[in-house]
C-alpha positions as CSV (number, residue, x, y, z in Angstrom):
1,X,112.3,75.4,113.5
2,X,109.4,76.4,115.7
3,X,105.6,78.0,114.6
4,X,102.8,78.7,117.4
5,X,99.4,79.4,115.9
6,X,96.3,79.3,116.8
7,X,94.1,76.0,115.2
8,X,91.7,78.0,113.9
9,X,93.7,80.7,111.9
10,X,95.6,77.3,110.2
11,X,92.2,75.3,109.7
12,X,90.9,77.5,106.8
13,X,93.6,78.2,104.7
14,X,94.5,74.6,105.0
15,X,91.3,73.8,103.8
16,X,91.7,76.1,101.0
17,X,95.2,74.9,99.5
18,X,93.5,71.0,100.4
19,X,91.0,71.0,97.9
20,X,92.7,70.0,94.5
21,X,95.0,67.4,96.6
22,X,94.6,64.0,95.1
23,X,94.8,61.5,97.8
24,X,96.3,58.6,95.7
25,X,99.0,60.6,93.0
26,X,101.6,58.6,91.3
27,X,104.1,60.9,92.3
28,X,103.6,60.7,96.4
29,X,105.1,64.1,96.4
30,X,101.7,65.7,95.1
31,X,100.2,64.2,98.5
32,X,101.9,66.8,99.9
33,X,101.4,70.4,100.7
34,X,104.4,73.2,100.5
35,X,104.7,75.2,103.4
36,X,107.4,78.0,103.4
37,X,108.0,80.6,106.0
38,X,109.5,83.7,105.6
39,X,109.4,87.1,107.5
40,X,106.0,86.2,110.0
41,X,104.6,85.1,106.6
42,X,103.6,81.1,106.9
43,X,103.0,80.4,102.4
44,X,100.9,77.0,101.8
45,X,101.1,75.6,98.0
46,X,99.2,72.9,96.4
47,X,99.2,71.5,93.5
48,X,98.1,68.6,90.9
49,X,100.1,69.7,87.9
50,X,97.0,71.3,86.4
51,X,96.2,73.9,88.8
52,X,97.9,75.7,91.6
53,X,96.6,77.4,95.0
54,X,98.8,79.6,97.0
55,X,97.6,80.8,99.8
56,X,99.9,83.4,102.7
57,X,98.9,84.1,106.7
58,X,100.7,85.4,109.0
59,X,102.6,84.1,111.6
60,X,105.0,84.4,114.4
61,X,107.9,82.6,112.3
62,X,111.0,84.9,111.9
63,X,113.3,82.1,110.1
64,X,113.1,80.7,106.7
65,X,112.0,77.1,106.1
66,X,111.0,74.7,103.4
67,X,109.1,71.6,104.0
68,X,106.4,70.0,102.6
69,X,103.8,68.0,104.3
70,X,100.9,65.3,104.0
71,X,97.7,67.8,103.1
72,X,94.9,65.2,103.9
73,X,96.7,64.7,107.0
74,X,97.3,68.3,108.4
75,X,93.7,69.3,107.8
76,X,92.2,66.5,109.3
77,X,94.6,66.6,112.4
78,X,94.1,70.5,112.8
79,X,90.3,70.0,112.0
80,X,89.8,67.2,114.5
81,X,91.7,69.2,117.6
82,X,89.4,71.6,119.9
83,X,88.3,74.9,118.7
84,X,90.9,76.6,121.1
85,X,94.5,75.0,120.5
86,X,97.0,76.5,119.6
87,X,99.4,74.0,117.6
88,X,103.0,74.1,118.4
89,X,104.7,73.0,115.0
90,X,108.0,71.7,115.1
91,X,110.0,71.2,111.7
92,X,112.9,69.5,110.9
93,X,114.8,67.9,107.8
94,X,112.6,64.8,107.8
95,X,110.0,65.0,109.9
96,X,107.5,67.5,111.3
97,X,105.5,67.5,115.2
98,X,102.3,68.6,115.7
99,X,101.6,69.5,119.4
100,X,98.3,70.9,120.9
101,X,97.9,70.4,124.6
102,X,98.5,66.9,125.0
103,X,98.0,65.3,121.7
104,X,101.2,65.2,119.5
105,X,101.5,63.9,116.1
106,X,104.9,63.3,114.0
107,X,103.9,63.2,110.6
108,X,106.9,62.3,107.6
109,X,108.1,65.1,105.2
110,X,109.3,65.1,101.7
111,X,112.4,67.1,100.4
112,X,110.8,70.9,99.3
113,X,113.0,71.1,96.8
114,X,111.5,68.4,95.0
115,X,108.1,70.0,94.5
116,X,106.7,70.7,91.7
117,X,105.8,74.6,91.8
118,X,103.6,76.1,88.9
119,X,105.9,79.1,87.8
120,X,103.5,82.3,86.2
121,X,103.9,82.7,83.0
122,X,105.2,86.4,82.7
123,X,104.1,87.2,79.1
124,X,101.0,89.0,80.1
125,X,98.7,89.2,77.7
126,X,95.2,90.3,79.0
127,X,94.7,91.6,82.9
128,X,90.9,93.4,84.0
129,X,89.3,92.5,87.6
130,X,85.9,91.6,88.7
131,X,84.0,91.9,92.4
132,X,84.3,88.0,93.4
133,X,80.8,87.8,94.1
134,X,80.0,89.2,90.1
135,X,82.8,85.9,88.8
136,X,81.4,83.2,91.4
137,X,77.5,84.5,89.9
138,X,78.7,84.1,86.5
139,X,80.3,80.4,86.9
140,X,77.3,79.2,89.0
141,X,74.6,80.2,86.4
142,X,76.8,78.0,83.7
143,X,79.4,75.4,85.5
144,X,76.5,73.0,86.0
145,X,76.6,72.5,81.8
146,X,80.5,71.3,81.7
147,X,81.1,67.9,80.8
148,X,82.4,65.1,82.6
149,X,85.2,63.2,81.8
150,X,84.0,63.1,77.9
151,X,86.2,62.0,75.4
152,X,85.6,65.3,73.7
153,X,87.8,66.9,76.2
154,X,87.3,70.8,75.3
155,X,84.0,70.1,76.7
156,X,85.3,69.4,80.0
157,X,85.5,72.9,81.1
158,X,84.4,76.0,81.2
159,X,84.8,78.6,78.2
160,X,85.9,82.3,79.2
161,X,85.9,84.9,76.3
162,X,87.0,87.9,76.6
163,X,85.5,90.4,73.6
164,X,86.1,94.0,73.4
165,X,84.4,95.6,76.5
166,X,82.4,91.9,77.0
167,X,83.1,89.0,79.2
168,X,81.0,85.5,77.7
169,X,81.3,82.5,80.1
170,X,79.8,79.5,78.3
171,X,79.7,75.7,79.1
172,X,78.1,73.0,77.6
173,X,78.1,68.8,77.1
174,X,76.8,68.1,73.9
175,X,73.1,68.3,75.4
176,X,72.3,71.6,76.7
177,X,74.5,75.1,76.7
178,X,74.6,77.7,79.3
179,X,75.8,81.6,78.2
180,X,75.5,84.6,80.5
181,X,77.6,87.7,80.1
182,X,78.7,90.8,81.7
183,X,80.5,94.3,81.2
184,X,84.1,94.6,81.5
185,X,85.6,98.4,82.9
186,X,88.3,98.5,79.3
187,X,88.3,96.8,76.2
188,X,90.2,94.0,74.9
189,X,91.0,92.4,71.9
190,X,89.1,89.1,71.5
191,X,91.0,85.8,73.0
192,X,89.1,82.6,74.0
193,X,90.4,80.1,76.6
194,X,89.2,76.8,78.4
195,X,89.6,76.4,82.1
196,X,89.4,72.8,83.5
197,X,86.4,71.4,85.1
198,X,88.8,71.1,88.6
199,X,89.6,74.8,88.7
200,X,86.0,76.1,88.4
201,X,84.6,74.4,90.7
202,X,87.6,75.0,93.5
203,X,87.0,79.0,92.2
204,X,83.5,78.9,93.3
205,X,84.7,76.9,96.7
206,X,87.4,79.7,97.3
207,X,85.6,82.9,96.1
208,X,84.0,85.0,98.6
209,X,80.4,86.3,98.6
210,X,81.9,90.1,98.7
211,X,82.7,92.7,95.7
212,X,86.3,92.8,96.6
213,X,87.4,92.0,93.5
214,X,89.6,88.8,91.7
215,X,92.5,89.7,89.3
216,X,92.2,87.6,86.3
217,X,95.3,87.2,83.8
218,X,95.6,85.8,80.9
219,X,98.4,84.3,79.7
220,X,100.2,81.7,77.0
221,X,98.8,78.3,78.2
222,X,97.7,79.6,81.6
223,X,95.4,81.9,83.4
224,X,96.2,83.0,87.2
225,X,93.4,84.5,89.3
226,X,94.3,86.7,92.6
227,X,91.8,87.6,95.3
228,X,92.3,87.5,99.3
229,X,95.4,86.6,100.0
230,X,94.8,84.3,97.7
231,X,97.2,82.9,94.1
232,X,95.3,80.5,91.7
233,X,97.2,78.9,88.6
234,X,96.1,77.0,86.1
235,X,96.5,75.4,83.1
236,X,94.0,76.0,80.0
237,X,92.4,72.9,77.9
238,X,94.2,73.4,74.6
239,X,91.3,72.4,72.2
240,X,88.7,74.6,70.4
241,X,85.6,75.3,72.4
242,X,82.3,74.9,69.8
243,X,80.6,77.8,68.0
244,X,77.8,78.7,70.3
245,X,76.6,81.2,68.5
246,X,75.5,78.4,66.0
247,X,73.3,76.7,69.1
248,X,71.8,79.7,70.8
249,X,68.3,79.5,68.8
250,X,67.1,82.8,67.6
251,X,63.6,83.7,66.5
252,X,61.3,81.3,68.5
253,X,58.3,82.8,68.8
254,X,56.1,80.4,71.1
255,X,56.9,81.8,74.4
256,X,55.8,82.0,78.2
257,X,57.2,83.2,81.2
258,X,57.0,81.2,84.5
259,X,57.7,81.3,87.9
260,X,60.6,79.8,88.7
261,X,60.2,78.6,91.9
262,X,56.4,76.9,91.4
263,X,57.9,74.6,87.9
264,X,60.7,73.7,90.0
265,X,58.8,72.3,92.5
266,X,56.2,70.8,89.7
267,X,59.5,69.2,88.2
268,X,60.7,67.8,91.0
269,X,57.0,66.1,92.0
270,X,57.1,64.5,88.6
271,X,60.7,63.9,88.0
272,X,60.1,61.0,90.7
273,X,58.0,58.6,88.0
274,X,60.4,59.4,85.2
275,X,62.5,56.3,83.7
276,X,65.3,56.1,86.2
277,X,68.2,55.4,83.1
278,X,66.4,58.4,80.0
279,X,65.4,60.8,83.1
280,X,62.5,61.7,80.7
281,X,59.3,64.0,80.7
282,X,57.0,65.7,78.7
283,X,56.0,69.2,78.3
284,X,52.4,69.3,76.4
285,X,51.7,73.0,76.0
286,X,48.3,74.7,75.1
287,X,46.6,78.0,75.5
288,X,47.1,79.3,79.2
289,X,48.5,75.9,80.2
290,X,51.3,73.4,81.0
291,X,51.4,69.4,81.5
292,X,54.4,68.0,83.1
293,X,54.0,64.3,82.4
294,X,56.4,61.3,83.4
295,X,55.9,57.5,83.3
296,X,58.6,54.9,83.9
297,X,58.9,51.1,82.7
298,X,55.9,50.1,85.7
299,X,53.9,52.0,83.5
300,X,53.4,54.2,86.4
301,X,52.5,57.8,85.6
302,X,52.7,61.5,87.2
303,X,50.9,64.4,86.0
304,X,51.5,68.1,87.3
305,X,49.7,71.1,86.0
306,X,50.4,74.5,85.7
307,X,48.4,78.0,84.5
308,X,50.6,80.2,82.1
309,X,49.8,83.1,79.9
310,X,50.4,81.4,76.6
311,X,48.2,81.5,72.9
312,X,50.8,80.0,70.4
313,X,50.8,76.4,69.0
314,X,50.2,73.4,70.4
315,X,53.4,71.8,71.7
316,X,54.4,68.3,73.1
317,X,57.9,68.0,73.7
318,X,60.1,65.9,76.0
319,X,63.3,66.9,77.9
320,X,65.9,65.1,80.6
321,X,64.8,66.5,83.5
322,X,67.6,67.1,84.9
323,X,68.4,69.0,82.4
324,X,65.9,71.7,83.3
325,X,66.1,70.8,87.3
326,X,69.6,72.2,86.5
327,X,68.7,75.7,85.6
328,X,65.9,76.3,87.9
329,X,67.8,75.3,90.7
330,X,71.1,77.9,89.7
331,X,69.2,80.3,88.4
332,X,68.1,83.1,91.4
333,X,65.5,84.8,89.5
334,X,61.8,85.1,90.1
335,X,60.6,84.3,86.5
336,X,62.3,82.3,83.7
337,X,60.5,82.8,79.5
338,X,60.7,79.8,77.9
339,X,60.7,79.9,74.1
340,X,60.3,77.0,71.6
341,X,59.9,76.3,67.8
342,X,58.4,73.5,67.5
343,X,58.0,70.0,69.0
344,X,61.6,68.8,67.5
345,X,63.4,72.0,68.0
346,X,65.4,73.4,70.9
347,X,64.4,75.0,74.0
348,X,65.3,78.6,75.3
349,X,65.2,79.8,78.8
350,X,66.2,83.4,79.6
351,X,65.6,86.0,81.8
352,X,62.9,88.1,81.3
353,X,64.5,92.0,80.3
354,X,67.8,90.3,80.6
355,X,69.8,89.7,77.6
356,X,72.9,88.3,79.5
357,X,71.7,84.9,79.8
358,X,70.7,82.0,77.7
359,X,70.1,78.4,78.3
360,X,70.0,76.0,75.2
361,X,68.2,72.4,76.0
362,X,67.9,69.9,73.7
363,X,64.9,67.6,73.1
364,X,64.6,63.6,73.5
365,X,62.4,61.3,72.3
366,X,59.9,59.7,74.5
């Protein structure tokens, strides 16, 4: 069995299937990548038992194969070969060359029949479609509040609800919660699910920066998402995602909008004193002006300033600055409103005339 193509029509897609590869699996098997051929369509599948990417391009290959092959391998191989090969591809039972000019490469194979393939779940139970670039948005402005690797594993992902005409996307660790929200085209009974850490951050990776759009279904146990040529499966976290409803402060009535762009920067400048382990700083708010303050265990200090139009109470309240480095850096707007309680309370950023996103950050003590 024989395949000519060009390097740089393979390097992409292999890149694309590559990503959720582990590179040490206890079953060597998931090393591997699943090519199939079939018709002048070449069909690359990987997988890590959680989620699944399928990805087809055509080819010149008029037989049918099965094989499947070291991923890591193939990309860097392909990757590392001049711009204009074209890699001659030789398969057989055990084994498959990789020729390009004069560098060849015999790499081992595994039996394809031994691969674990994700079969879609067929008992569809909520379909609607989004321009990609609207889904990557949404998951940028939140993914940065998933957990990792916390023992409260719900919060290792990513919530998606889907309520009547709404979609809700929400994420948070324990210490901060992102919401944002759009309009769906139909309406749809309520259903909530949890997707994986792993699978929203290969969705952002794979999605394109164009409003063709991403099929999302919904399924028992699963939701599959189709876009480009393009078939991602994965697994939901079974576990009940918390209220946030109960988090998302309503009623704060000491508020200021700021630009976004001039307290990141200000953030940044002082975030360099903060206490390397807390990540600590202080906001001390009074009429028509901001401190950013940070000190570390050198008892050095770092002091930034800002002008805002504010006349509500006096406030001094600390924060992880990461926490709000975070939002200012996924959040493309020109001005964020930041609205507080009081100096124990939570904070909440929005968009100003947008009612589609919130950020919740807790306080600290410093």
């Amino acid at each position: 069995m024989n395949i000519k193509i060009k390097r740089d029509l393979l390097l992409k897609p292999l890149s694309d299937v590559s990503g959720i590869v582990e590179k040490r699996h206890a079953l060597p098997i998931l090393s591997n990548l699943l090519l199939e051929g079939e018709d002048g369509i070449l069909k690359f599948t990987a997988t890590d038992l959680e989620v699944q990417i399928s990805l087809s391009i055509k080819s010149d290959t008029k037989e049918s194969f099965k094989t499947t092959i070291a991923a890591r391998k193939l990309f860097d191989i392909t990757r590392a070969l001049p711009e204009e090969s074209v890699l001659d591809i030789q398969i057989d039972e055990s084994k498959v060359m990789v020729k390009a000019k004069k560098s060849r490469f015999n790499l081992q194979t595994l039996p394809a029949k031994d691969y674990p393939v994700m079969i879609k779940n067929e008992e569809e139970d909520i379909t609607f479609s989004l321009p990609q670039n609207e889904l990557k948005s949404l998951l940028k402005q939140v993914d940065f509040s998933m957990a990792q690797q916390d023992i409260r594993y719900y919060l290792n992902g990513l919530l998606l609800e889907v309520d009547g005409k709404k979609l809700n996307v929400v994420a948070t660790d324990g210490h901060r919660l992102s919401f944002t929200s759009t309009n769906l085209k139909d309406s749809h009974e309520k259903k909530q699910i949890i997707i994986p850490r792993k699978t929203i951050i290969e969705l952002i990776k794979l999605m394109a920066d164009e409003n063709k759009p991403v099929t999302i279904t919904i399924t028992k146990n699963q939701v599959a998402f189709q876009f480009n040529e393009i078939d991602l499966i994965t697994k939901v976290i079974d576990g009940k995602f918390p209220d946030y409803n109960r988090v998302i402060p309503e009623g704060h009535t000491n508020i200021f909008d700021v630009d976004r762009l001039n307290l990141l920067s200000s953030m940044q400048r002082a975030s360099i004193l903060s206490n390397e382990k807390y990540r600590g700083i202080r906001m001390v708010i009074n009429e028509n002006n901001l401190k950013l303050i940070s000190s570390n265990s050198d008892q050095e200090q770092a002091e930034e300033e800002l002008e805002i139009n504010y006349s509500g109470t006096n406030i001094d309240i600390g924060f992880n600055v990461t926490y709000l480095i975070d939002v200012l850096l996924n959040i493309q707007f020109d001005k964020l409103t930041f609205a507080f309680n009081d100096s124990s309370s939570s904070c909440l950023i929005t968009i100003p005339n947008n009612s589609d996103y919130k950020y919740v950050v807790m306080p600290m003590r410093i």
